[in-house]
N, C-alpha and C positions, 0 to 999 in steps of 0.2 A: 595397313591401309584398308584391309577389307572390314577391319572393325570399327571406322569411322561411322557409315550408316547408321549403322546399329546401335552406336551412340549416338549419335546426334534423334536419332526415332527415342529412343528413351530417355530423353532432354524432353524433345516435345510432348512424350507421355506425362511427364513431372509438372511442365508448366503450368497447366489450371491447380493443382494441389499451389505451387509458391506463390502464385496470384493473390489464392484466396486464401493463405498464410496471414500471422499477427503483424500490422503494420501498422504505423505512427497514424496512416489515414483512416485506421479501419482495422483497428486494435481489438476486439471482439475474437475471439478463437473461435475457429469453426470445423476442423476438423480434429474430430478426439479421437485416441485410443483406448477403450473400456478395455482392459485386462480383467478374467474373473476366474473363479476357482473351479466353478461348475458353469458349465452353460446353462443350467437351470435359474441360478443368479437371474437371466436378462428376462426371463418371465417374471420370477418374484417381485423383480425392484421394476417391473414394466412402467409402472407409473413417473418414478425421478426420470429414466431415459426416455421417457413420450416426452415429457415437460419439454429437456432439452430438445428433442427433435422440434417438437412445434415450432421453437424457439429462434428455429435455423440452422443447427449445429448437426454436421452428418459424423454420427457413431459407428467409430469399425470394433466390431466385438470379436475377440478373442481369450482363446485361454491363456493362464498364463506362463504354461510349458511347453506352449508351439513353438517346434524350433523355428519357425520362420519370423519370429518377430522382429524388427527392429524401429528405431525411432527415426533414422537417419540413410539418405541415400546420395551418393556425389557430392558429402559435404552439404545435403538440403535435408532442412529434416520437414519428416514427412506430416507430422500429427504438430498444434497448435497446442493441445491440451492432454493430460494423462490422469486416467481414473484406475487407481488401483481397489478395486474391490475381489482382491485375492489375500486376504488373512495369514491363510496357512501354507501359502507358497514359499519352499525353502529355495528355490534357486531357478530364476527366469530363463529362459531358454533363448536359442537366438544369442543374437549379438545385444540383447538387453540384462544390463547387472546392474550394482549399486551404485558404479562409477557413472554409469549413463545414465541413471534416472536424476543423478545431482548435479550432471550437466546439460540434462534437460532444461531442468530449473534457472541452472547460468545464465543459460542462453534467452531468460525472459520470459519463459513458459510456462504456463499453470499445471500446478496438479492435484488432486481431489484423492484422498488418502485413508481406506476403512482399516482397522485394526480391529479384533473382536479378540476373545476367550482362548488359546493356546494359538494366538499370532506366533509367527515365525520370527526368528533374527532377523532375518531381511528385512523386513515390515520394520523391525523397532530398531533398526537397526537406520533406515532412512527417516524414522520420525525424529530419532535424535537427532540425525547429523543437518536437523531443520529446527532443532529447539523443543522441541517435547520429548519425556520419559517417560515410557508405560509403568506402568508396577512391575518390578522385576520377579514376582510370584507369578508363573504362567498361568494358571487356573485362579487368580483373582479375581472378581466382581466386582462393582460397581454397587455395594447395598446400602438402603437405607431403613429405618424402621420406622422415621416419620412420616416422610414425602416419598411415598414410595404409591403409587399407581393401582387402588383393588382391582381385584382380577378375580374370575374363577378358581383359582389356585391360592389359597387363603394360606397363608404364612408366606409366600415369594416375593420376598422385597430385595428381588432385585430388578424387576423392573420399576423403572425409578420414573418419576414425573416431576421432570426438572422445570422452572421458568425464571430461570439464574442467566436472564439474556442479557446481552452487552449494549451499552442506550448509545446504538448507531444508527440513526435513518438510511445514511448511505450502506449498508451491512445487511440488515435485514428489512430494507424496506420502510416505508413511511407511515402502510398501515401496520399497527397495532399487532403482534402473537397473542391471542387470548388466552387460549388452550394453553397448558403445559404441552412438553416435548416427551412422547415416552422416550425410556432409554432403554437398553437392556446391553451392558458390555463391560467393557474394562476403564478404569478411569486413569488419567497422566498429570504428569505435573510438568509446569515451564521450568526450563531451563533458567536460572536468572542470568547469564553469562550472554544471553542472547536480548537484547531488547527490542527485535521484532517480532517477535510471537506474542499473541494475546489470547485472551478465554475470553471466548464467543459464547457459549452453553455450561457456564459453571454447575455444580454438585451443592446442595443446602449444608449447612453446619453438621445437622446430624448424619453425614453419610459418610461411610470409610470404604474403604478399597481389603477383600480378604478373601478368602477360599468360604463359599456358601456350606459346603461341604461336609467342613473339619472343625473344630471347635477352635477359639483363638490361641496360643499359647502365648504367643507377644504379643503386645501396642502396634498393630495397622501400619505402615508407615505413611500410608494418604490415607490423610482423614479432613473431613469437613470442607470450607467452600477453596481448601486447597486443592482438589479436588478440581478438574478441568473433564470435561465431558468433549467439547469440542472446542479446538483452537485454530486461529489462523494464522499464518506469516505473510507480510508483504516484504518481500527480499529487496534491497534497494535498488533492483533493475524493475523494479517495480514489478518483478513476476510473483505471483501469489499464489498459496497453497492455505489447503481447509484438511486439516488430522480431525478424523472421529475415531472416537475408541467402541463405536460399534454399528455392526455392519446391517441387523436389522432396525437401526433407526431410518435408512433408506426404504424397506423393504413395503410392499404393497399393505402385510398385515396389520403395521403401524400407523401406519400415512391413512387406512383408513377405520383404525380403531379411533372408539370411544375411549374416554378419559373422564374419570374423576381421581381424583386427590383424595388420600387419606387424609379423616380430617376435616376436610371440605363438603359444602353442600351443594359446591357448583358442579353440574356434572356437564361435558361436551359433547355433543354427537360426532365429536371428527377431532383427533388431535391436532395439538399445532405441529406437528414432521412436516406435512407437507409443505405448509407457509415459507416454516424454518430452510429446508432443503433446499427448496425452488430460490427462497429469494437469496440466501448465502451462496447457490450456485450462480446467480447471476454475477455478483461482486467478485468470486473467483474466476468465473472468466471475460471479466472486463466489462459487462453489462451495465457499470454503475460504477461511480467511483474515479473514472480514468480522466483526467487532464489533459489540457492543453496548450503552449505560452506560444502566442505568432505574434507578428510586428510590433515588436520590440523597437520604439523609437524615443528618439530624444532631443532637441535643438535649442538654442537660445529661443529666449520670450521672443515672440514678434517676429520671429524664423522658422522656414519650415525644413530650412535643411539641415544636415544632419552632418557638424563641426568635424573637425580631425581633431583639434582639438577645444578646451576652455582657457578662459584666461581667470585670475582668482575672482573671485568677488562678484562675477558673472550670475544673470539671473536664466533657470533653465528649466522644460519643461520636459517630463518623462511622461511614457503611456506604454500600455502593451494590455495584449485582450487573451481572454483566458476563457476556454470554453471545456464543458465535461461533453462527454459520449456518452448518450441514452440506450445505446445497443443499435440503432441505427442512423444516427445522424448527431451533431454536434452543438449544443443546446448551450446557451451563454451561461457561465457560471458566475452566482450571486453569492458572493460575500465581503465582510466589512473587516477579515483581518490579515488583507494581502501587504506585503512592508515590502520597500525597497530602499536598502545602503546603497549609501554614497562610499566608497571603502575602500580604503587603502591601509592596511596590516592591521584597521582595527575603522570601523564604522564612524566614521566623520557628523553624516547628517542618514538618521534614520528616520522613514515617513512612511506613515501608512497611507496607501491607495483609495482615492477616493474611486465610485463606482456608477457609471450611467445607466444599472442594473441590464446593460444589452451585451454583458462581456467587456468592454474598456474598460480598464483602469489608467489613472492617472494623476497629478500631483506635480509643483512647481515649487524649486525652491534655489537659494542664492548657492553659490560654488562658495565652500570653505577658503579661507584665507590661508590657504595651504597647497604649495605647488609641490607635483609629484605623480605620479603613475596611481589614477584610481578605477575603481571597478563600480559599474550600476548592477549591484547581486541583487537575486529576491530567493531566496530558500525558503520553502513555501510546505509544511510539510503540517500537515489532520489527518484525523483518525479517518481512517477508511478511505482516502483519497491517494493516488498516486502525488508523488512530491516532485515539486518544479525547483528546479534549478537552475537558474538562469545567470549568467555574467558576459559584463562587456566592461571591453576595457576601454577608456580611455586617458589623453594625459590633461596636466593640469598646468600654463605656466603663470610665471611674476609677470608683473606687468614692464613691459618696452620702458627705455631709459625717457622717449619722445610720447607714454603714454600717460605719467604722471601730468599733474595739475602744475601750474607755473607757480601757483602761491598756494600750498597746503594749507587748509584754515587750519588743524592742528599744531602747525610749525608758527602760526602767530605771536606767542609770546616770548618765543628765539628771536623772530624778525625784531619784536618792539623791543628787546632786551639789547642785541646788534645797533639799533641807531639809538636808543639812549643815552648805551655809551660812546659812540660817535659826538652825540649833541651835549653830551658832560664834558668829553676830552677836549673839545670845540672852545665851552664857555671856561675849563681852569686854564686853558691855553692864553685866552684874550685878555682875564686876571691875572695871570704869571706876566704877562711881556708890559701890560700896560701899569700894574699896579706897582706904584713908588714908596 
């Protein structure tokens, strides 16, 4: 009894954190976890963590051997988003391990993911069990001797100047990365076994994965634009996660170096990291990209209510409005390739959604001449967008034995067939009795 207080005061200590938690009205994460290797990290990469703060997102920074860490309290967890910029962490402290960072993710959460140059198991060890594989040489590179970045440091190609970007407006924004991206790290390859992981920041033909170091003795096993720089998963709870394979691509010294291309005569004052960074952070944590399906209706033509059920042959009118999240408020989403089945064990009537470009979609069409249990689905799934899935069920019957037509025009030539021979049996009858 005496420990009731004292719980219920630590309830109401939590509530502003689950308030301001990821939710369907206001999906946006806002309280992260920065985990890092050194606290020197939060100077370096000062610039990617101001972005986010401007942006609204309040950053708890820790290392990532505190024993005090954890994700979760009373069944609530406490952080929306998880930024691991700790590489060479072999084993998290706290009540934080490999099993809790993959059911961070379950649970719908984002998380932002560096690897660099002698990454730890742990690290590759949670990149896999999300669909990417580092090179399994620890001290492997990222080199290239075409597209590789001049520098003060003449023969170092390994910093590489990639612009291998993936053509997503929703992903990386609308305007334009001019700039290459520097890189400087280790490169991965997809999982095929997984099909939601993609490469967002691919490697050119000529670059392979190997010790800068050592001379080759075998064929690289990643070479060329197999080769993935930075990938993304969208999990189908729609939670999403961004693997780099290097941790100074964040870092201040990049974000605000010059750039030219071997090769090239374009030279930049400012590479594309920053663009890259800011605007693929925005997409990982829901900034862009995130969906919405509300009033979901449907009724006969010339009715506004909403049947239990159809009868066959019925003409019927469906709608539903569908809006994206801008990062702070709910912006009607314009496109021309939303479908909705009619569908019962296999798609009866499929139609695409016409659009009032304000968010409604809608579309009328006749109920199949088929009675039976059907569903209004719309499985709604592009690249970069959270996927809608929607279904309603309802039934379908024949028609009433009192609903049919009294004279079926199709049954006309049974009718005229029925009294012909009536009026034949009629006239050999009158010839039989009368003719002598």
């Amino acid at each position: 009894m005496a420990n009731r207080p004292l719980t219920f005061l630590t309830f109401l200590s939590l509530l502003p954190l689950i308030c301001l938690s990821f939710s369907l009205e206001n999906p946006t994460d806002r309280r992260i976890l920065v985990l890092l290797d050194d606290l020197a990290i939060k100077s370096s990469h000062s610039i990617f963590f101001k972005s986010l703060q401007t942006r609204g997102f309040e950053l708890d920074f820790k290392l990532a051997d505190d024993p005090k860490i954890t994700l979760q309290r009373y069944g609530q967890y406490l952080y929306d988003g998880l930024v691991l910029f700790s590489p060479t962490i072999e084993r998290f402290e706290g009540s934080l391990n490999l099993a809790a960072v993959l059911d961070f993710v379950d649970s719908g959460r984002d998380l932002i993911l560096s690897a660099d140059v002698n990454s730890s198991d742990l690290i590759r060890n949670i990149a896999a069990d999300c669909g990417v594989d580092f090179d399994e040489d620890p001290s492997a590179m990222v080199i290239d001797h075409i597209s590789y970045a001049l520098s003060d440091t003449e023969g170092d190609h390994t910093l590489v100047a990639s612009d291998g970007f993936i053509q997503s407006d929703v992903m990386l924004g609308s305007s334009k990365i001019e700039a290459p991206v520097l890189f400087k790290g280790i490169g991965h390859s997809l999982n095929p076994a997984n099909s939601l992981v993609m490469k967002v920041l691919g490697a050119s033909p000529s670059a392979y994965s190997a010790n800068p170091n050592s001379k080759l003795s075998n064929p690289p096993t990643l070479i060329g634009s197999a080769i993935s720089l930075v990938s993304v998963v969208q999990a189908r709870n729609n939670a999403r996660i961004m693997i780099a394979g290097s941790l100074d691509m964040f870092g201040n010294r990049l974000l605000k170096s010059g750039v030219q291309k071997a090769g090239s005569s374009n030279k930049y004052g400012k590479s594309g990291n920053e663009q890259f960074v800011t605007e693929l952070s925005k997409w990982v944590f829901h900034e862009r990209g995130h969906l919405k399906a509300v009033n979901v209706k449907h009724h006969k033509t010339g009715e506004t209510n909403e049947p239990a059920m159809y009868r066959i042959n019925d003409d019927l009118e469906y709608s539903v409005e569908v809006y994206e999240w801008s990062g702070k408020s709910w912006e009607p989403y314009v496109a021309n390739d939303v479908q909705v089945q009619f569908y019962m064990m296999s798609p009866y009537v499929l139609k695409t959604l016409s659009t009032d470009q304000k968010g409604l979609y809608y579309t009328s069409f006749k109920v199949p001449d088929v009675y039976g249990v059907f569903q209004f689905k719309i499985e709604y799934q592009r690249l970069g967008y959270t996927s809608l899935s929607l279904a309603k069920q309802i039934p379908v019957r024949p028609f009433r034995h009192n609903e049919y037509e009294r004279f079926i025009t199709t049954a006309y030539p049974y009718y005229g067939a029925s009294f012909s021979t009536m009026a034949g049996f009629f006239i050999f009858s009158i010839i039989y009795l009368y003719n002598k």
